[in-house]
N, C-alpha and C positions, 0 to 999 in steps of 0.2 A: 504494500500500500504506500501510496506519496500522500503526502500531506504539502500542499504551499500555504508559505505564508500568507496569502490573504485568507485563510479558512477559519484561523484564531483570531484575525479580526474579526470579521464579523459578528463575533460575542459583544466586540465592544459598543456598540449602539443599545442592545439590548439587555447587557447587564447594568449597564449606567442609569439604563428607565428604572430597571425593575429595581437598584439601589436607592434611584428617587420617590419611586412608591413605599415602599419600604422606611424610610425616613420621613418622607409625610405622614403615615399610620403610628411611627411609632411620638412623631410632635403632638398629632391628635389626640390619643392615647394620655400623653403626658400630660398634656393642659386638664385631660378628662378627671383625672387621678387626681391633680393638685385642685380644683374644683369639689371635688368628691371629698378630700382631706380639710379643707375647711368646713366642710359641710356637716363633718364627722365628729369634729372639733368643738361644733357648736354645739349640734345634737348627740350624743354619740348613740347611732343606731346601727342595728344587727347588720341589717339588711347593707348600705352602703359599706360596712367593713365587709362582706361578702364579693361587693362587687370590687372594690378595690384591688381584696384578693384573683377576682377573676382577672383583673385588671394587669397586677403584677404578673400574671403567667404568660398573658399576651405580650407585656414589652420583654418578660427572658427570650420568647419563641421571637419573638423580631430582634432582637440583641441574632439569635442564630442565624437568622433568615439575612443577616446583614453580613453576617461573619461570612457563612458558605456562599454568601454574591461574590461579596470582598476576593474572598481567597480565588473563586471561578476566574473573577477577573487578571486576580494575580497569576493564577498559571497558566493562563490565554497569554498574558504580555510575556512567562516567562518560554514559551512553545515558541512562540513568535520569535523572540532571542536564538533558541536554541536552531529551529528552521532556517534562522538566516547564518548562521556559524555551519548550516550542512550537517548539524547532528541529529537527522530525519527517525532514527529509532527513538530517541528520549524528545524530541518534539512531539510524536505521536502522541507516547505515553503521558504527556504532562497537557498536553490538547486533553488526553481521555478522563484526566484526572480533574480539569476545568470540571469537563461536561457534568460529570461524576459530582463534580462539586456544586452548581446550577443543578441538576435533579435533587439534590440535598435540598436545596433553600425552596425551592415551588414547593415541595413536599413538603416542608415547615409551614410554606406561606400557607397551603393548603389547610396545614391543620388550625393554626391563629386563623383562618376566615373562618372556619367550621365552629370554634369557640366563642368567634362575634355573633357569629347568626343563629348560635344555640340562645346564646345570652338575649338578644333582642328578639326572640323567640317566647323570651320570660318575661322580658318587660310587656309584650306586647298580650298574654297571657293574662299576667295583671290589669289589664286596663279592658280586658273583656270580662272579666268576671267583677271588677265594677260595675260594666254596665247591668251584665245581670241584676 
């Protein structure tokens, strides 16, 4: 198998995005928390220290989702290096190791979405059984 260097490019448009969404979720996130913490502060109820904790589990899984972007990106630029030095076996390998690292982070991303939409799931839960 060849691999050329433009092939490890290519990551880099689309891991940039997907670091930028990623950092946007986890500023949302933050503001969300630090809102929730004074709120907690004032009243202290069950229920917001609940979600707070949901909360903390979401920015560790984005702390990862950020890490295994990070690193994908990292060993795309370091394949990229190695492809242009002609060292075509350990470019491969560290191109496979990107990829490898990118199917990490969606996988994470996947499961932080699946934790928001369980959650607003609950909220949304609550507010029908009000109106009952």
């Amino acid at each position: 198998m060849i691999l050329h260097i433009e092939t490890p490019a290519l990551l880099f448009s689309a891991t940039s995005l997907i670091l930028l969404a990623y950092t946007n979720r986890f500023l949302t996130i933050a503001t969300i928390v630090r809102s929730l913490k004074k709120k907690y502060d004032e009243a202290e109820n069950k229920s917001i220290l609940l979600e707070i904790k949901n909360l903390n589990l979401r920015i560790t899984l984005i702390r990862y989702m950020q890490m295994f972007g990070v690193l994908s990106l990292f060993l795309s630029v370091f394949a990229m290096l190695l492809l242009f030095l002609e060292q075509q076996i350990a470019g491969i390998y560290l191109f496979g190791m990107s990829l490898l690292s990118l199917l990490i982070s969606l996988a994470v991303s996947f499961w932080e979405i699946s934790i928001s939409v369980n959650a607003l799931r609950l909220h949304l839960s609550d507010l029908a059984d009000k109106k009952k």
